[in-house]
Residue, then its C-alpha position, 0 to 999 in steps of 0.5 A: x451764832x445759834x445760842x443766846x442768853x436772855x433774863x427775866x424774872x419769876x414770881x415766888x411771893x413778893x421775890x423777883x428771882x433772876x432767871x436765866x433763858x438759853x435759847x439754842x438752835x441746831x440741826x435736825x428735825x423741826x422741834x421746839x422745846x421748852x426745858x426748866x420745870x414750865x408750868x403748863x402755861x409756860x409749855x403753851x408759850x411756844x405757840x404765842x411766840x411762834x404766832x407773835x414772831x410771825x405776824x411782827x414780820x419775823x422768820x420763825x427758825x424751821x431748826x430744832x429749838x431747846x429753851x431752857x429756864x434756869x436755874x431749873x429747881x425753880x418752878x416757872x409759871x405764867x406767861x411772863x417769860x413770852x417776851x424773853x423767849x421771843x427775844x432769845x430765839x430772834x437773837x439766836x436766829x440773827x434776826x435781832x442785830x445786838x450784840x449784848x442783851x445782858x443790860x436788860x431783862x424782859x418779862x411780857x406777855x405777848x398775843x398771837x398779833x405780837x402786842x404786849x399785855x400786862x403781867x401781875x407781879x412787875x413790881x417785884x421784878x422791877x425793883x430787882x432788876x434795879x438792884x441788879x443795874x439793868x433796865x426792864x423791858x415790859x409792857x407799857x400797861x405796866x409802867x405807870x404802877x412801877x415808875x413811882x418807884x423805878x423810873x429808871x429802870x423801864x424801858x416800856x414797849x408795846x409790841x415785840x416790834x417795838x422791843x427789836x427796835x428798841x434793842x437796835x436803837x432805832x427807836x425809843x418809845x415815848x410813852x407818858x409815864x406818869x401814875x394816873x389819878x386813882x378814882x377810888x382814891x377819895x377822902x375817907x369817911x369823917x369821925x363827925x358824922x358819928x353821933x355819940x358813942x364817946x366810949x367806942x370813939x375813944x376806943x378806937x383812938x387808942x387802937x389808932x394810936x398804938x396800932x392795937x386789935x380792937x373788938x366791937x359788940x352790941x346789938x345791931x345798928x348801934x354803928x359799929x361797923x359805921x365806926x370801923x369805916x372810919x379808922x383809916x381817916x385817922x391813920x397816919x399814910x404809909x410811909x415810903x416802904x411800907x407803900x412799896x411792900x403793899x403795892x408789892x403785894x398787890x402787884x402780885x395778887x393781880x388786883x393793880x391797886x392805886x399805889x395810894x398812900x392811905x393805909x388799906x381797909x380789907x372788909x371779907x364777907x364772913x362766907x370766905x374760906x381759909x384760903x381766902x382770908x390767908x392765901x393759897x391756891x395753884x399759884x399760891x395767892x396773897x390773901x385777906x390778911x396779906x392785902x391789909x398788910x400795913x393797914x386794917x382788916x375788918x371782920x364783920x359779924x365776927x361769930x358767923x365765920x366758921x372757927x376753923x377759918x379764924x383760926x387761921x389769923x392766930x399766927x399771923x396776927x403773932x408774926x406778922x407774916x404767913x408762910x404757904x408752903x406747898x411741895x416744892x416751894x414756900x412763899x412769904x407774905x408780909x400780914x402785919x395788919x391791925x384787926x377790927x371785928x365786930x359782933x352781936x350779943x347773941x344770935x338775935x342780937x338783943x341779949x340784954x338789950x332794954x327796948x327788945x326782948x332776947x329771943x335766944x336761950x342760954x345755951x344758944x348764946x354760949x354756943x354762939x360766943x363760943x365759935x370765937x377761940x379762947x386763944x384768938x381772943x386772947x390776941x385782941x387788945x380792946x374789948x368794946x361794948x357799943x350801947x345803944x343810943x338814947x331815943x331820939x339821938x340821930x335828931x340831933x347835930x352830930x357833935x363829936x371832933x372831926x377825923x382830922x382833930x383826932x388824927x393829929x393826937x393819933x399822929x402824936x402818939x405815934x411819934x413818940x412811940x417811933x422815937x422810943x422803940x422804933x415800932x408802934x405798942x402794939x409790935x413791941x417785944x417782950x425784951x423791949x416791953x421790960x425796957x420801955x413799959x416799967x411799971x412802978x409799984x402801984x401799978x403792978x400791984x393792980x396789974x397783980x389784981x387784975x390777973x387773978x380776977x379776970x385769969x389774964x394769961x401772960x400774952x393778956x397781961x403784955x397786951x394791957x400793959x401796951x395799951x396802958x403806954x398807948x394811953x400814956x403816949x397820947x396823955x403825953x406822959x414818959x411813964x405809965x401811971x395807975x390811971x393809964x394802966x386801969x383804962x387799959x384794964x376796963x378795956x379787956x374784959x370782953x362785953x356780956 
């Protein structure tokens, strides 16, 4: 037999397509050739393979090789494929006594001494390959970030010696699977050590609760990045699919996360690109935004990012999602992530502050503010300004609930928002805002005021209203009453 049929998977985003490896030897001139839109990384697999078959003991065939990648309108980049191809060619080359390799798929690396190294993006392909009812073969480096979720499905190796023999049942690798405590898995920072601030507290109680965009700003050292730090301490874990969709997205940017359940807290230096903060690149990366996928990202210094780089947060903050599209492809990424940022007053940082003296004239402080859009602006649901602390107040005991207390009220809340619609506040469309935010007269009539004092937009005005059954949820009331609703309001208009 001169032809044999392997499969592996490609990585387009979080997707896993199944590819089909043909590999065929013929007569004529010594050549081999690797057809099905390669990337340049994959053409460079043929002189992996030939050195990993060759110091593995194999016989690499002196015949004419066409391998070919299908189905060939997808593109095919990395040097994930190595393992299948070496595969196919021993199959089709009589060297690999098996019969049948459709039960399997293969994705690897291999070196010039044939060990296996590990590939970005195997979780996707294993829960594919699960679907699928096959078994994966990949490196053992791999295995431990996958068996939390397919311990079935792996077959881990750790050379392509291993493999054959595997594949011939001579032997099978026992390999501890088992996920490694990961070092950087520690307790979040406390809410207790936050010594007063009662205001920005509470703020970012709500935004735990409801899962609301939440902006700080005050004069420098006031502790509004201390506080952000500690949100994800009161943020319920993630659930089991919200945990395999990020550690599917990490899985992909390269950066092995430690699988962990609590939530992620993404903190980009205020010089990163577009790019950066969306994704992009030559292979199409996730970004910033796509890394906090089912947690916080926390933007520091909120006016010293370019405009055009914040910009760029508008859709997906809408969607929860972002789409790269590039000439032949498009890849999605999930990007349903909660935004925290905060800022200064003004370029000094004093404006209006008692103890020092503003430096900035007014134009340099309206050119200031005015790096932030109106309609990114437009996307936060709690404006914050943070005070500074009365003289002598870091002498004291700190005073305020522990995270834990907090937490429990936030977990609460968010319970009887995902037994009424299913999703957090902050996520509810317009059609089921009608249904589960109604409004008695009282507080339309306010809402109505408000509207025409503070020129609040359509999207503002749904915005206050899921802020206003937020704090309901956490008063533990069914219906949004006057009080509720003008809590949500004081929270709207952004600080001066």
């Amino acid at each position: 037999m001169h032809f044999a049929l392997v499969y592996s998977r490609a990585r387009i985003g979080i997707d896993a397509p199944l590819i089909t490896i043909e590999v065929h030897l013929s007569n004529g001139l010594p050549a081999f050739s690797i057809v099905g839109l390669p990337e340049a990384s994959v053409r460079e697999s043929r002189e992996r393979v030939r050195s990993a078959l060759l110091n593995a003991g194999f016989e690499f065939p002196n015949r004419r090789m066409t391998v070919n990648l299908a189905p060939a309108d997808i593109p095919k980049e990395g040097s994930r494929f190595d393992l299948a191809i070496a595969v196919g060619i021993l199959a089709a080359s009589g060297q690999l006594r098996c019969k049948d390799l459709s039960p399997w798929e293969f994705v690897g690396e291999l070196g010039l001494t044939s060990e296996l190294r590990r590939i970005d993006a195997s979780l996707p392909a294993a829960i594919q390959c699960e679907k699928a009812g096959r078994q994966l073969v990949l490196p053992t480096d791999n295995a431990a970030e996958i068996f939390d979720f397919a311990p079935d499905t792996l077959i881990p190796v750790q050379s392509l010696g291993d493999t054959v023999a595997t594949l011939q049942g001579q032997q099978r690798i026992a390999t501890d699977l088992r996920r490694p405590q990961a070092e950087n898995e520690t307790a979040a920072p406390d809410f207790g050590d936050i010594v007063g601030q009662h205001s920005a507290r509470r703020a970012l109680e709500i935004a735990a609760s409801g899962s609301h965009n939440l902006l700080f700003s005050g004069p420098p050292g006031t502790g509004k990045t201390l506080m952000a730090s500690r949100l994800p301490s009161i943020l319920p874990t993630l659930s089991r699919d919200e945990l395999l969709e990020t550690s599917s997205i990490y899985s992909v940017s390269g950066d092995h996360f430690s699988y962990r359940q609590q939530r992620p807290f993404r903190n980009p230096h205020h010089t990163a690109s577009a790019v950066s903060l969306v994704g992009g690149g030559n292979q199409a990366r996730p970004g910033e935004v796509s890394l906090a996928h089912g947690g916080v990202l926390f933007l520091d210094e909120l006016p010293e990012y370019p405009r055009k780089v914040l910009d760029v947060l508008r859709e997906p903050l809408e969607a929860g999602e972002i789409t790269i599209a590039r000439a032949n492809l498009k890849v999605r990424y999930p990007a349903r992530f909660q935004l925290i940022a905060a800022m200064n007053p003004c370029p000094c940082g004093y404006h209006k502050d008692p103890l020092h003296e503003c430096r900035c004239t007014p134009d340099q402080v309206q050119r200031y503010r005015s790096r932030i859009s109106g309609p990114l602006l437009d996307r936060i649901d709690l404006f914050v300004h943070v005070p500074r602390l009365p003289p002598g107040s870091l002498q004291q005991a700190a005073t305020g609930e522990s995270s834990a207390a907090i937490r429990d009220r936030v977990l609460a809340a968010r319970e009887r928002q995902l037994a009424r619609a299913g999703c957090c506040n902050a996520q509810l469309t317009v059609s089921a805002l009608r249904t589960t935010c109604a409004l008695n007269s009282a507080c339309s009539e306010l809402l109505l005021k408000a509207e025409a004092k503070l020129g609040l937009s359509p999207r503002a005005q749904h915005r206050v209203i899921k802020v206003a059954r937020t704090i309901a949820d956490l008063d533990h009331s069914d219906s949004i009453a006057l009080k509720h609703l003008s809590e949500a309001l004081t929270y709207r208009q952004m600080p001066t």
